[in-house]
Backbone of each chain as nested JSON, in Angstrom:
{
  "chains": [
    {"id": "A", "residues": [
      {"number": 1, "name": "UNK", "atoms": {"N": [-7.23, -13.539, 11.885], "CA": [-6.092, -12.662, 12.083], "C": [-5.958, -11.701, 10.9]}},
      {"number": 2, "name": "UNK", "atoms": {"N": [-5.368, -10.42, 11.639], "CA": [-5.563, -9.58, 10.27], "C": [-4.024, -9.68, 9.411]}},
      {"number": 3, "name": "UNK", "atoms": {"N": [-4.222, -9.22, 8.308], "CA": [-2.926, -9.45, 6.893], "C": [-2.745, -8.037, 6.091]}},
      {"number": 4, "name": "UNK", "atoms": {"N": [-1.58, -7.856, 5.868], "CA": [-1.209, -6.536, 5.28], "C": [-0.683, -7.057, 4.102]}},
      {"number": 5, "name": "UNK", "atoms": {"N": [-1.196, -6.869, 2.949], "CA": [-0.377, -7.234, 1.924], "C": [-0.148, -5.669, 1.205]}},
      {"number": 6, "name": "UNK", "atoms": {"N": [1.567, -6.098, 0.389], "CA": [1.774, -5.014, -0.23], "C": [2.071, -5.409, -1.61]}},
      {"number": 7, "name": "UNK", "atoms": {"N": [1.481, -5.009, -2.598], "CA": [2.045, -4.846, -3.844], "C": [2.118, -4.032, -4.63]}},
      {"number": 8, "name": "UNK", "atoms": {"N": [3.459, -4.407, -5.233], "CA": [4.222, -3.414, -6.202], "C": [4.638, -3.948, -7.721]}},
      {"number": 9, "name": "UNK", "atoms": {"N": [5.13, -3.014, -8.114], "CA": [5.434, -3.077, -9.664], "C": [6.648, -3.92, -9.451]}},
      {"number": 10, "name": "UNK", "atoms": {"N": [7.129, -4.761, -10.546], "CA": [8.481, -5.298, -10.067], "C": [9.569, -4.043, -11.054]}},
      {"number": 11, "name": "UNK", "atoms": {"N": [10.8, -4.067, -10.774], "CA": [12.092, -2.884, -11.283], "C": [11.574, -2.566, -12.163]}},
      {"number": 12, "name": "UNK", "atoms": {"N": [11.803, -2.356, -13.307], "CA": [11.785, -1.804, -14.834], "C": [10.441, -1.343, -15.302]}},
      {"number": 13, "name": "UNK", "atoms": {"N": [9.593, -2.077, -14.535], "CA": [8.417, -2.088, -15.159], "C": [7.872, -0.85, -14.964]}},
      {"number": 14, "name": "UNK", "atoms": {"N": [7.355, 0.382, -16.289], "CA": [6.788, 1.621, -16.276], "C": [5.594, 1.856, -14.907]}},
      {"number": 15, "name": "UNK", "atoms": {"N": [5.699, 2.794, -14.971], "CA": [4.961, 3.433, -13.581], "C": [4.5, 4.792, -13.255]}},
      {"number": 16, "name": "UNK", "atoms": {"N": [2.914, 4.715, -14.81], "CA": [2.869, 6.036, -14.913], "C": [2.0, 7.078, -13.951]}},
      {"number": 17, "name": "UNK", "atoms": {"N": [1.448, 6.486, -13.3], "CA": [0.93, 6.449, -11.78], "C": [1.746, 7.274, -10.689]}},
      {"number": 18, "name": "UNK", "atoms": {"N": [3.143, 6.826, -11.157], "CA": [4.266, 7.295, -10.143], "C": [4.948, 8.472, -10.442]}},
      {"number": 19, "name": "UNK", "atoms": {"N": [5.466, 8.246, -11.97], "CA": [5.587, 9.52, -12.528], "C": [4.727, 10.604, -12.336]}},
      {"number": 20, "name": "UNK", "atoms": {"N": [3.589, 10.645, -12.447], "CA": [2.404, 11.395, -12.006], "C": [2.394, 12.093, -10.959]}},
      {"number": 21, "name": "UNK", "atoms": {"N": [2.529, 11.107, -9.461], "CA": [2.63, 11.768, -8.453], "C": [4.046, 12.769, -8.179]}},
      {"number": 22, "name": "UNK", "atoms": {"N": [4.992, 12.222, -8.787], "CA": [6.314, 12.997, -8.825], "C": [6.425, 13.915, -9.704]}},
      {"number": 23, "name": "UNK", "atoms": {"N": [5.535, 14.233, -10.673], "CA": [5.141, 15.453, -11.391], "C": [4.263, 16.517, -10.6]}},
      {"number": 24, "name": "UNK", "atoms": {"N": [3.348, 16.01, -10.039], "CA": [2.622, 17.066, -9.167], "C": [3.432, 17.692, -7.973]}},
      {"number": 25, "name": "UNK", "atoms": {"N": [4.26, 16.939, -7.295], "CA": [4.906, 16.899, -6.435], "C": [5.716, 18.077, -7.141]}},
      {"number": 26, "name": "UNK", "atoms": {"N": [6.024, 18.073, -7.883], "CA": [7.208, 19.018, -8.569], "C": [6.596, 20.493, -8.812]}},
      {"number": 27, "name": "UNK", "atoms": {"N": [5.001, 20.529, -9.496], "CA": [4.046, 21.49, -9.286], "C": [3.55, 22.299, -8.301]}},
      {"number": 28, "name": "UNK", "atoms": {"N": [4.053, 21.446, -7.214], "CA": [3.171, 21.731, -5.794], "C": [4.465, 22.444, -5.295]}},
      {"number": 29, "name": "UNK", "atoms": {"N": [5.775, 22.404, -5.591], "CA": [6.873, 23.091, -5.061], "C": [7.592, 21.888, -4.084]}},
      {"number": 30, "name": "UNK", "atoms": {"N": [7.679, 20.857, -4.346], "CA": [7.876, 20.487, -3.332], "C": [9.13, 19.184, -3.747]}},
      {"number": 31, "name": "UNK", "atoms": {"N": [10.669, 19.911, -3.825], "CA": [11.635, 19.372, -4.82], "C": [12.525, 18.308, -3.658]}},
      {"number": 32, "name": "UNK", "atoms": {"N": [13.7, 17.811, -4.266], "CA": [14.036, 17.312, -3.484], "C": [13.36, 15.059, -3.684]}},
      {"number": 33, "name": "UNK", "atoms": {"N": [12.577, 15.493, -4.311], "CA": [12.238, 14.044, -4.482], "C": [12.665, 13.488, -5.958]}},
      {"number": 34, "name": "UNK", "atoms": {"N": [13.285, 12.322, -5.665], "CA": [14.508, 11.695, -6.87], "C": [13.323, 10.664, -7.831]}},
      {"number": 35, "name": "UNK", "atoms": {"N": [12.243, 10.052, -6.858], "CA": [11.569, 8.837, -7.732], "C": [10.64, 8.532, -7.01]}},
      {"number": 36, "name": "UNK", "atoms": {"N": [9.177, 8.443, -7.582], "CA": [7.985, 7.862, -6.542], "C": [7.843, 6.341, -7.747]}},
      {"number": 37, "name": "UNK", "atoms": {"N": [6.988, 6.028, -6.603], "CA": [6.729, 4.49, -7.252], "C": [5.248, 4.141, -6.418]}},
      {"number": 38, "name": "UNK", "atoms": {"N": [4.68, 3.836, -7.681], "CA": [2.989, 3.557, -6.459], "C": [2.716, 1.836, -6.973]}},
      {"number": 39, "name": "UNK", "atoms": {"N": [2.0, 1.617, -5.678], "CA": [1.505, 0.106, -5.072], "C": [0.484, 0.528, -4.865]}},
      {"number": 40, "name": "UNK", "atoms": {"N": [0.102, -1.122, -4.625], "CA": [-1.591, -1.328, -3.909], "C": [-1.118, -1.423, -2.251]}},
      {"number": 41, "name": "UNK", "atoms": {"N": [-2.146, -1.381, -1.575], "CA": [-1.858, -1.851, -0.119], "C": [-3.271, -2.67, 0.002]}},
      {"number": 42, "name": "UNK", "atoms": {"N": [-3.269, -3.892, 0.788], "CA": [-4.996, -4.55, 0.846], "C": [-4.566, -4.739, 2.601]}},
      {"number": 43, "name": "UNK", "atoms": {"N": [-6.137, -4.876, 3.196], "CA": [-5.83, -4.942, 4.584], "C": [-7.052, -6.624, 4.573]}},
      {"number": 44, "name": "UNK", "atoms": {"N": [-6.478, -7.93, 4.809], "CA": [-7.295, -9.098, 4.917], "C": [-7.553, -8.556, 6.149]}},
      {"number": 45, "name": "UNK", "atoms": {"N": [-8.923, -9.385, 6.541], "CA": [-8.789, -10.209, 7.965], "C": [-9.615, -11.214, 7.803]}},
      {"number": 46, "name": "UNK", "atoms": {"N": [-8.649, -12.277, 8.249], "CA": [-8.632, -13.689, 7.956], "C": [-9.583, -14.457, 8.838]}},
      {"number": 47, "name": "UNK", "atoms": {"N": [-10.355, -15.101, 8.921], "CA": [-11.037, -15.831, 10.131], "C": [-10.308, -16.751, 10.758]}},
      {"number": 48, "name": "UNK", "atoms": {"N": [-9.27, -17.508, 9.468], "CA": [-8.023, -18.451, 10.336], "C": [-7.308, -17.882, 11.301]}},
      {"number": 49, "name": "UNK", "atoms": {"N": [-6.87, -18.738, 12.794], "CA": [-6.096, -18.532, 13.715], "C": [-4.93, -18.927, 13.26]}},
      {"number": 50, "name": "UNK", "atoms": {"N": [-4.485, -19.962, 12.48], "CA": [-3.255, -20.599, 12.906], "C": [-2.314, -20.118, 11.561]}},
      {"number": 51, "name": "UNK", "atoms": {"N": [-1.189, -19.612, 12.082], "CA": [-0.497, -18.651, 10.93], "C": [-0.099, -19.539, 9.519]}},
      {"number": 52, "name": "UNK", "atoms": {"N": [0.542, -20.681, 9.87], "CA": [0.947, -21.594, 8.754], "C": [-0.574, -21.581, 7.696]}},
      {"number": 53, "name": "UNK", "atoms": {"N": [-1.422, -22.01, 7.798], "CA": [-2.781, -22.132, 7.245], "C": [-3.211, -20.72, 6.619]}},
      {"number": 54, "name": "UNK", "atoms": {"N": [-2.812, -19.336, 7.852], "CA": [-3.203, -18.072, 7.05], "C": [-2.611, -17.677, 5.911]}},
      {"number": 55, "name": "UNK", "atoms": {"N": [-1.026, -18.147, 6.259], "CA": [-0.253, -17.945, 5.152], "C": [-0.198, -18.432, 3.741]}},
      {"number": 56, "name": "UNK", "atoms": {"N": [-1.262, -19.915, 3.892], "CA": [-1.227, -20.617, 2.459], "C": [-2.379, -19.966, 1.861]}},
      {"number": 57, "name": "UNK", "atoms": {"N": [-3.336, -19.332, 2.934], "CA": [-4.539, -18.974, 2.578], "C": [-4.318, -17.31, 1.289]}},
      {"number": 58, "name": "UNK", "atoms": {"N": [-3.41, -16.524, 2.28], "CA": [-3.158, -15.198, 1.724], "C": [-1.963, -15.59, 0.39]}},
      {"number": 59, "name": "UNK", "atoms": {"N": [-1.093, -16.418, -0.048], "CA": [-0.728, -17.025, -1.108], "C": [-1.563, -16.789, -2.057]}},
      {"number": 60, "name": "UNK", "atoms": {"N": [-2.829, -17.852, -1.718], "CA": [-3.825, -18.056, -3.38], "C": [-4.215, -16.601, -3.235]}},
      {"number": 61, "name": "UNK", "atoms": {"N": [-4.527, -15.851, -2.308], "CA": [-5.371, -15.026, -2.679], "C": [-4.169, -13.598, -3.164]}},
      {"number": 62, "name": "UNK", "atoms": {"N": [-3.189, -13.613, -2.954], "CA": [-1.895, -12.836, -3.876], "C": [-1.949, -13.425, -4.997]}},
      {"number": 63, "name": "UNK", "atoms": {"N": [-1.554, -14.693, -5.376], "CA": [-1.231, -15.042, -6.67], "C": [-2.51, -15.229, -7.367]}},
      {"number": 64, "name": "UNK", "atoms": {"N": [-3.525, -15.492, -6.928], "CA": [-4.518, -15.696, -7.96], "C": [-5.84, -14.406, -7.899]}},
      {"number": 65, "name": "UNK", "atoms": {"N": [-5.731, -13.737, -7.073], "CA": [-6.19, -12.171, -7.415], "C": [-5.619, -10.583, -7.364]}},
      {"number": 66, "name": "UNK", "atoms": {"N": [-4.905, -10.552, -6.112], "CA": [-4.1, -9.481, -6.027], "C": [-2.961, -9.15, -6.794]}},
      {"number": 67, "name": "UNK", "atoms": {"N": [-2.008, -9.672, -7.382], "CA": [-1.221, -9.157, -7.863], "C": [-1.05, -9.889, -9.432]}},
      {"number": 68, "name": "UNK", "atoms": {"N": [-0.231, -9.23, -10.0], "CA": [-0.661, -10.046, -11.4], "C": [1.376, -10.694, -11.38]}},
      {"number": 69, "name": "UNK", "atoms": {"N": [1.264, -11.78, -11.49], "CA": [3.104, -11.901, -10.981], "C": [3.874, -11.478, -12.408]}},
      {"number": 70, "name": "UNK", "atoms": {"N": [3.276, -11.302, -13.484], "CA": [4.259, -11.266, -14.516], "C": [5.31, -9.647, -14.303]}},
      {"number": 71, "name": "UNK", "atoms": {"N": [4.174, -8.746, -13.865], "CA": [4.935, -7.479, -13.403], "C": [4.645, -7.272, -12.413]}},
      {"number": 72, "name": "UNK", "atoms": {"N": [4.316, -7.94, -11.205], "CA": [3.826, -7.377, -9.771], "C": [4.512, -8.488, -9.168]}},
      {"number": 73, "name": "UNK", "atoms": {"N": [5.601, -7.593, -7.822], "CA": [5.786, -8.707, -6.487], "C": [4.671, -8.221, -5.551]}},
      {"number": 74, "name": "UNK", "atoms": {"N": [4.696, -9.113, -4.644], "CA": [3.996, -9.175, -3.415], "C": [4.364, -9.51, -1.916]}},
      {"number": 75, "name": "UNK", "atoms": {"N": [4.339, -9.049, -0.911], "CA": [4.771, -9.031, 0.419], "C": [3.35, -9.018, 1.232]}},
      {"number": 76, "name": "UNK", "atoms": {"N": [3.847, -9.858, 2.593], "CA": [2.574, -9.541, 3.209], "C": [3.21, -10.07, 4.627]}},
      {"number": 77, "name": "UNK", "atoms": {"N": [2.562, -9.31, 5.508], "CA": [2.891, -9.624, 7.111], "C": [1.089, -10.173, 7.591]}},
      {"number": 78, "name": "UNK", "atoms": {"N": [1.638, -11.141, 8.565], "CA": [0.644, -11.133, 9.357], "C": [0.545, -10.513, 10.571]}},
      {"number": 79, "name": "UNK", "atoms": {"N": [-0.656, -9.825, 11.357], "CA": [-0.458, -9.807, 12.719], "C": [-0.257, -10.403, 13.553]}},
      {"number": 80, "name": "UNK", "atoms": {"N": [0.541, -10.74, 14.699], "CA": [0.612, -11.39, 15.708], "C": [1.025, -12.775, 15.388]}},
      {"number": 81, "name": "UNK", "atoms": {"N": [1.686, -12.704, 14.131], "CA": [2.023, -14.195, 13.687], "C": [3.695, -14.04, 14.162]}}
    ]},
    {"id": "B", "residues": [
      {"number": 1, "name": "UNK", "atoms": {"N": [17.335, 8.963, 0.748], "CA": [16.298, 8.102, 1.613], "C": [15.517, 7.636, 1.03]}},
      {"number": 2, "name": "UNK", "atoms": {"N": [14.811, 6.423, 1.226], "CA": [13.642, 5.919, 0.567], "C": [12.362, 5.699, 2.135]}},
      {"number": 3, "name": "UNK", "atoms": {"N": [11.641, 6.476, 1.865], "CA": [10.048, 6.167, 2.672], "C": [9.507, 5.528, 1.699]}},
      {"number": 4, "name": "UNK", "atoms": {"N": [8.818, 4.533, 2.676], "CA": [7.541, 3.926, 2.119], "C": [5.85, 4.367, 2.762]}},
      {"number": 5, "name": "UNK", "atoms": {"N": [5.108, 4.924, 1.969], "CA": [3.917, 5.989, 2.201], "C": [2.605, 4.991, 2.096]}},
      {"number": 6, "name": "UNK", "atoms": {"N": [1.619, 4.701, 3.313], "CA": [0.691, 3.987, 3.446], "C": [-0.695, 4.563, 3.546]}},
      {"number": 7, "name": "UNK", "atoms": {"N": [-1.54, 4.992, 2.322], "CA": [-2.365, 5.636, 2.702], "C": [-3.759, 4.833, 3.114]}},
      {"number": 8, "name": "UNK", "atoms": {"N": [-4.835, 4.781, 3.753], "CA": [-5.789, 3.969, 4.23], "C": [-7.096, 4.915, 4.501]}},
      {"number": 9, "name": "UNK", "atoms": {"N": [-8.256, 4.185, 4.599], "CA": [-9.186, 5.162, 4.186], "C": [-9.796, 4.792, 5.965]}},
      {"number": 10, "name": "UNK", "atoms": {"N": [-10.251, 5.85, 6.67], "CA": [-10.568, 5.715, 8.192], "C": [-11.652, 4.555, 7.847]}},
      {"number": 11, "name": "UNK", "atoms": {"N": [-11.341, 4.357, 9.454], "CA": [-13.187, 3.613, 9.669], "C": [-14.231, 4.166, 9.38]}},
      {"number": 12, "name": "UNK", "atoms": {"N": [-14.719, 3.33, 8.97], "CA": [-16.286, 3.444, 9.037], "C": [-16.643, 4.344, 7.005]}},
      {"number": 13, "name": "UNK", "atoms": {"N": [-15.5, 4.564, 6.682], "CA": [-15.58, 5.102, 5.198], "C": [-15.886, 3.868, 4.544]}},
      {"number": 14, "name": "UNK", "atoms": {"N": [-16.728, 4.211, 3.42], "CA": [-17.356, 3.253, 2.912], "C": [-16.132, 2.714, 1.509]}},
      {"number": 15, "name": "UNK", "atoms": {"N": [-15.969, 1.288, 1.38], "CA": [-14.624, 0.979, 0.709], "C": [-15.029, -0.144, -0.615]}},
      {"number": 16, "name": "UNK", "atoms": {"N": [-15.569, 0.666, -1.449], "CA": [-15.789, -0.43, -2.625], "C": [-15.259, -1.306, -3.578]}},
      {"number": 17, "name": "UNK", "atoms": {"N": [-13.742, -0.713, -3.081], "CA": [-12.722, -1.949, -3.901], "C": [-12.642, -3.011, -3.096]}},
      {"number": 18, "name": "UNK", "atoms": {"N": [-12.398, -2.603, -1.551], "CA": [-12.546, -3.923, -0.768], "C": [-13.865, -5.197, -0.575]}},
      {"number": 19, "name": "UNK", "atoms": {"N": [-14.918, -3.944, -1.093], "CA": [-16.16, -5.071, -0.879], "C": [-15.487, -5.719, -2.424]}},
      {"number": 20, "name": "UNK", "atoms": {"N": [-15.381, -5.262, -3.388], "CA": [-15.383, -5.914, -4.474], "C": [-14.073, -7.057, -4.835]}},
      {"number": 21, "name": "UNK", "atoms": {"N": [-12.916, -7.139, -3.864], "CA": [-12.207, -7.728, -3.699], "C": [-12.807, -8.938, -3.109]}},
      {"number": 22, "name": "UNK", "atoms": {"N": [-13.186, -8.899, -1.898], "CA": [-13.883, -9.352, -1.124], "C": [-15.062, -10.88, -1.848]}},
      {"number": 23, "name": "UNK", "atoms": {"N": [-15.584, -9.817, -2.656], "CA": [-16.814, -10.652, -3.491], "C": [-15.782, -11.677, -4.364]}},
      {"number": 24, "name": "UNK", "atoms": {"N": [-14.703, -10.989, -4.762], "CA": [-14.248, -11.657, -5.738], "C": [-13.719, -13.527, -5.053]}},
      {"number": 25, "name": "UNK", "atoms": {"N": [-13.125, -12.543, -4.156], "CA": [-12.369, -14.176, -3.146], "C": [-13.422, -15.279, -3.111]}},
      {"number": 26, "name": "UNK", "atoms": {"N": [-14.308, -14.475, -2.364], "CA": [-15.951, -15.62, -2.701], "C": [-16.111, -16.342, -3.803]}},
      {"number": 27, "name": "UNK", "atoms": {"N": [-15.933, -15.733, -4.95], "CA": [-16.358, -16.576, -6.408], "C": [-15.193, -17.49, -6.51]}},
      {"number": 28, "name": "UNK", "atoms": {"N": [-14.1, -17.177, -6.333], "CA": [-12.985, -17.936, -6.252], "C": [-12.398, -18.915, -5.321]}},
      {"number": 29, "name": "UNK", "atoms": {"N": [-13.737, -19.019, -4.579], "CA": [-13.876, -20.385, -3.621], "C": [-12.441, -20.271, -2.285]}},
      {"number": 30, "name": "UNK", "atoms": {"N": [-12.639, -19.023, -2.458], "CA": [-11.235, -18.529, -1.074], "C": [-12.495, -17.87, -0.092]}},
      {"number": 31, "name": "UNK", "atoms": {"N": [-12.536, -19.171, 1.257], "CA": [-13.326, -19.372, 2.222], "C": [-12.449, -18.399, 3.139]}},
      {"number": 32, "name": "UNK", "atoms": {"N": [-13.331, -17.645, 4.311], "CA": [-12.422, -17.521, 5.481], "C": [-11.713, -15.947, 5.327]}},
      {"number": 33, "name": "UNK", "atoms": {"N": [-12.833, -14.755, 4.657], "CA": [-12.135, -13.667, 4.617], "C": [-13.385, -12.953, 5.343]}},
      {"number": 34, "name": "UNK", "atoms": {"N": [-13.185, -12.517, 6.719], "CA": [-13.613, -11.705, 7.175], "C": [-14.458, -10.057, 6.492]}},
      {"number": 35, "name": "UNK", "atoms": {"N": [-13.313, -9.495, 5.533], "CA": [-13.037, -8.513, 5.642], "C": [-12.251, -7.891, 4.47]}},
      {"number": 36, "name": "UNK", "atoms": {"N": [-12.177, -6.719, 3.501], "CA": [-10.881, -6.688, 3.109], "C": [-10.82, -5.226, 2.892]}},
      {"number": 37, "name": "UNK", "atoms": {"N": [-10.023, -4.54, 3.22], "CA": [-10.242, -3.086, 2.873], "C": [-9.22, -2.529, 2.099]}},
      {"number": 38, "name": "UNK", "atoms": {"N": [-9.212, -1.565, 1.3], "CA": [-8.081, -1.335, 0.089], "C": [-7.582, 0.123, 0.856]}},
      {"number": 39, "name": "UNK", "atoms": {"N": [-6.13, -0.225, 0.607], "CA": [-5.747, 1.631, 0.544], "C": [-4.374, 1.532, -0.812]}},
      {"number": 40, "name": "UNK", "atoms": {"N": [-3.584, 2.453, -0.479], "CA": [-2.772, 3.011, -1.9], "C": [-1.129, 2.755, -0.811]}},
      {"number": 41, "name": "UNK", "atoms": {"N": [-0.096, 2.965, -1.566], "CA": [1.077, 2.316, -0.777], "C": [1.826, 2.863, -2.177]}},
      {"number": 42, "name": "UNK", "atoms": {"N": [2.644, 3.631, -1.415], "CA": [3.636, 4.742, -2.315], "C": [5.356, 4.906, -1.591]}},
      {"number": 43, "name": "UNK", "atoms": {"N": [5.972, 4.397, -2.519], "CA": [7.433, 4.777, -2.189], "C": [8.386, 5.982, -2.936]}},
      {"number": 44, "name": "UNK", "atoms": {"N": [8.537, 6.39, -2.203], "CA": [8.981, 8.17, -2.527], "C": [10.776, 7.843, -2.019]}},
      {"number": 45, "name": "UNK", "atoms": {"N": [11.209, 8.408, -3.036], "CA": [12.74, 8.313, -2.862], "C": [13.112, 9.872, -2.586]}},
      {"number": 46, "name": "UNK", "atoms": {"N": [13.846, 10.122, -1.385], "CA": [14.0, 11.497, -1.249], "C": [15.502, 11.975, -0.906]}},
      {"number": 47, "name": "UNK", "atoms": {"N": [15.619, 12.96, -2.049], "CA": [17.331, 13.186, -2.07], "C": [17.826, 13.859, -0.059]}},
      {"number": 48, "name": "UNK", "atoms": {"N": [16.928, 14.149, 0.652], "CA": [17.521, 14.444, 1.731], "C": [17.965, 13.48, 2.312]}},
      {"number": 49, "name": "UNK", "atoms": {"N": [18.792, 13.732, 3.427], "CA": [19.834, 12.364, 3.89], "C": [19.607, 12.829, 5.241]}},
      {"number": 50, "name": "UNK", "atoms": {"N": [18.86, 14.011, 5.814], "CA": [18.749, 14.306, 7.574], "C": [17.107, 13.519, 7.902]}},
      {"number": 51, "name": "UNK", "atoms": {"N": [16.898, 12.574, 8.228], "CA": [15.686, 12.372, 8.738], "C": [14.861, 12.715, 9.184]}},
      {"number": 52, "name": "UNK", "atoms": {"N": [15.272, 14.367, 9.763], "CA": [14.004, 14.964, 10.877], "C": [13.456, 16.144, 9.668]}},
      {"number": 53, "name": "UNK", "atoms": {"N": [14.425, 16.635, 8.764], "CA": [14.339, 17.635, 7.354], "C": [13.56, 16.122, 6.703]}},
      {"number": 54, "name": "UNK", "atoms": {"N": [13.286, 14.974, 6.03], "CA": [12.807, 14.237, 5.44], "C": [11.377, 13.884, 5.667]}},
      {"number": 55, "name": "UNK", "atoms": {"N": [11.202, 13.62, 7.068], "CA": [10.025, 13.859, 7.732], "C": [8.788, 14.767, 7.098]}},
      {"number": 56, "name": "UNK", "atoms": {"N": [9.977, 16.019, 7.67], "CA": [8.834, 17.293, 7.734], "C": [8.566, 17.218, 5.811]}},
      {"number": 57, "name": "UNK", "atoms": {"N": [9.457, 16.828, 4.866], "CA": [9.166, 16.914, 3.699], "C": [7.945, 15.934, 3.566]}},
      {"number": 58, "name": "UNK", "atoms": {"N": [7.72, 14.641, 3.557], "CA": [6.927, 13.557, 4.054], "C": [5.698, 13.895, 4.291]}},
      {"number": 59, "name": "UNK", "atoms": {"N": [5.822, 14.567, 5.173], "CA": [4.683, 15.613, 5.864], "C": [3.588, 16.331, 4.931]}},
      {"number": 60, "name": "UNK", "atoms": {"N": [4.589, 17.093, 4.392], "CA": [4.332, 18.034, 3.515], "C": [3.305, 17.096, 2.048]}},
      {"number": 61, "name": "UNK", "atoms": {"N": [3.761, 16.153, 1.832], "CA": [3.905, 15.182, 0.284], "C": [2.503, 14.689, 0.711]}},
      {"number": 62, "name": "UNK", "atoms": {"N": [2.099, 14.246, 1.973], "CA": [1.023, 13.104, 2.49], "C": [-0.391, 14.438, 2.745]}},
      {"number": 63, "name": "UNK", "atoms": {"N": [0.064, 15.377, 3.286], "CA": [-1.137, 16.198, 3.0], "C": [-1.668, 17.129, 2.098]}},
      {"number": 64, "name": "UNK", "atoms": {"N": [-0.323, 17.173, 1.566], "CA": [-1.236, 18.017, 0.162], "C": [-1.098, 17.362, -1.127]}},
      {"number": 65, "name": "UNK", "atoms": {"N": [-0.877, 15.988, -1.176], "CA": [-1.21, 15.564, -2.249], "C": [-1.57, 13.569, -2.322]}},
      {"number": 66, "name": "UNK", "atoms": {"N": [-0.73, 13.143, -1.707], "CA": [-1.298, 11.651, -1.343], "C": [-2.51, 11.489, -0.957]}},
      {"number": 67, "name": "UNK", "atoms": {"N": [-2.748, 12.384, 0.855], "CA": [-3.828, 11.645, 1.303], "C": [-5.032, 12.45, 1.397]}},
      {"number": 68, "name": "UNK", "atoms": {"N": [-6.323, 12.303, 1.651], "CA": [-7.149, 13.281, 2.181], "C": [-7.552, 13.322, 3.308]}},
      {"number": 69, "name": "UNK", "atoms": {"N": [-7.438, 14.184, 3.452], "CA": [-7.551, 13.85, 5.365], "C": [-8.925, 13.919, 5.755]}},
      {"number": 70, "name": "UNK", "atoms": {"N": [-9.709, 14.362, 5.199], "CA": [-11.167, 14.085, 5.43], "C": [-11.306, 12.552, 5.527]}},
      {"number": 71, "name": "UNK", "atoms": {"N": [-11.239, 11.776, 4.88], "CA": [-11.435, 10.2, 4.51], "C": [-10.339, 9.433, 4.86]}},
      {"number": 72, "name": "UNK", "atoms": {"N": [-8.752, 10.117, 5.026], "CA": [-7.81, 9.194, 4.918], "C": [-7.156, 9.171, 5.955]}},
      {"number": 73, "name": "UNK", "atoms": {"N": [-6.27, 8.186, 6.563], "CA": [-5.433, 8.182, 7.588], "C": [-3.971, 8.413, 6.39]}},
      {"number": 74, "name": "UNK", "atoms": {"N": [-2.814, 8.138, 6.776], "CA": [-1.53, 8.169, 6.165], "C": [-0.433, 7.827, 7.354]}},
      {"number": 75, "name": "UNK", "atoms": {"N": [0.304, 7.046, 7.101], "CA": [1.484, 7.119, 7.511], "C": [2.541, 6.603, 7.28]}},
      {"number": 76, "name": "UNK", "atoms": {"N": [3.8, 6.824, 7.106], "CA": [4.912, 6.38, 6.603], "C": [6.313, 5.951, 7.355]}},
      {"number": 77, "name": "UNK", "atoms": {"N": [7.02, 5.342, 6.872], "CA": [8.617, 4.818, 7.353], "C": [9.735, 5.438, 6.307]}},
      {"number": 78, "name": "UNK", "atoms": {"N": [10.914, 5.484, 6.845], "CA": [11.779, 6.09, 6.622], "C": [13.011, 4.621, 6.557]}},
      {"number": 79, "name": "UNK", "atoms": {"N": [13.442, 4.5, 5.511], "CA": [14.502, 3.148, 5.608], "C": [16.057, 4.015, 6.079]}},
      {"number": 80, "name": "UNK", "atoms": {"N": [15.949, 3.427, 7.37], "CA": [17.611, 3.654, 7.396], "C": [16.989, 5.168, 8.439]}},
      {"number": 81, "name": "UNK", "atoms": {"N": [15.809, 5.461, 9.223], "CA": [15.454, 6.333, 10.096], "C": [15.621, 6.176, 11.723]}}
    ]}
  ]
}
C-alpha cells in the first residue's frame, strides 16, 4: 500500500530554505505572501497489506531515517487505510 | 490563508533521493519497501482571505517558481477553502 509522509520543521526552528522561497517570491512580484515554510514530502509504497503493520512499519522508517525528531515533526497517511 | 504546496517529480523521471532513501531502508534492515520517491512540500501563508483571488495567486507561486513543469507535477490545498 502506498504512504505519504510529510515532514516539517517543528515552530521556531529557522527555515532558511523558506525564507528563500519568500524572498524570491517577493522578486518575482508576487506580494501578498506573509510566511513560506519548506518540508520534505516522501511517497512509500509498502508491500504490506494490513494497515496496523504498515503503520509500525512507516514509524521506524520516520523516526529512524526520515525525519530527524529533535527539530522535525512528521505526518503520514496511508492509502486506502 | 495557509496552503499547503506538494511538489512531485512525474513518472517515469528519474528520482535519486528516492533510490537513495530506498537503499538506505535496506541497510537498516526495514524489509517491505516497494518503492520510494521524493518530492518537496511547502506551506505558503497568504495574506488573501478570497479563495478563488488565493488560488489564482497559488497558481502563479507553483509555476514560476516552486515547480518545473517540465519534470514536475504540483498541487496544493487551501485550509479553510
Amino acid at each position: 500500500m502506498k504512504a505519504r509522509v510529510t515532514v516539517t520543521l517543528k515552530t521556531g526552528v529557522l527555515d532558511p530554505q523558506g525564507k528563500a522561497i519568500a524572498h524570491a517570491l517577493g522578486s518575482l512580484g508576487i506580494d501578498g505572501v506573509d510566511g513560506v515554510r519548506q518540508g520534505k514530502y516522501i511517497e512509500v509504497e509498502l508491500a504490506e497489506t494490513d494497515p496496523e503493520r504498515a503503520k509500525a512499519t512507516l514509524e521506524r522508517i520516520c523516526k529512524e531515517l526520515l525525519a530527524n525528531p529533535v527539530i522535525e515533526n512528521y505526518r503520514y497517511e496511508l492509502e486506502g487505510a
